[in-house]
N, C-alpha and C positions, 0 to 999 in steps of 0.2 A: 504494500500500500504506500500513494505519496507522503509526502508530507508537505507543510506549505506552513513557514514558520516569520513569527514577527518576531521581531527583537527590538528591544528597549533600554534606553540608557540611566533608566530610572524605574525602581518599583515600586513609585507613587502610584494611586490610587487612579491619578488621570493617566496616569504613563499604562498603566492594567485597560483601565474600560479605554484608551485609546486602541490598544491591542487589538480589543474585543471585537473593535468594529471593525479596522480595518481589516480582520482579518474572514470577518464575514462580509466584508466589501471584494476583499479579494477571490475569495471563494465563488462570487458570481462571474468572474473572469477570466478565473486561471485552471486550465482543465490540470489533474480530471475532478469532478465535479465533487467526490466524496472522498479526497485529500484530506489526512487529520490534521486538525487546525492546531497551531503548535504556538503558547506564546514564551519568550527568550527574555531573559531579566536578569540583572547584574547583581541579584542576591535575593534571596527565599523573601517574598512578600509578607505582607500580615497575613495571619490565618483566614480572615475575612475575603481577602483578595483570591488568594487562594484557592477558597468556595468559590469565588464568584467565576474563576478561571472553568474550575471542575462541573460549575452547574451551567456552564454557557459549552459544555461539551468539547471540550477545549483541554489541550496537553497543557504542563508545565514544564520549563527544563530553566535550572536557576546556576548559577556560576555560586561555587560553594571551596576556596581555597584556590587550589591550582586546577580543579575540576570543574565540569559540568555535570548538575545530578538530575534527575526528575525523568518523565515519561512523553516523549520518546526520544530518546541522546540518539539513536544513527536515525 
């Protein structure tokens, strides 16, 4: 399966719901059409954010040391 990934230079709250959208903006564009939606963050947001990634059916992958962790890293 694709993947089709935002990334952000901030894990503010507007840097998240910016994600959100653009990444279901892009979704209408960029085949294939059920690409899992992936948003990329410079460090593990608030719990709340988090949800809101998970309930908008949406990956997380967060930069955590020298690594990246979350679902789906390839």
């Amino acid at each position: 399966m694709s993947s089709l990934y935002e990334l952000k230079g901030s894990s503010s709250r507007n840097a998240v719901r910016m994600a959100i959208g653009q990444l279901l903006d892009y979704r209408r564009h960029v085949p294939p059409k059920d690409a899992r939606l992936v948003v990329v963050l410079p460090e593990r947001p608030e719990d709340d954010l988090a949800d809101l990634i998970e309930s908008a059916g949406m990956g997380l992958v967060y930069e955590d040391g020298d690594k990246f962790v979350g679902w789906p890293v390839a």
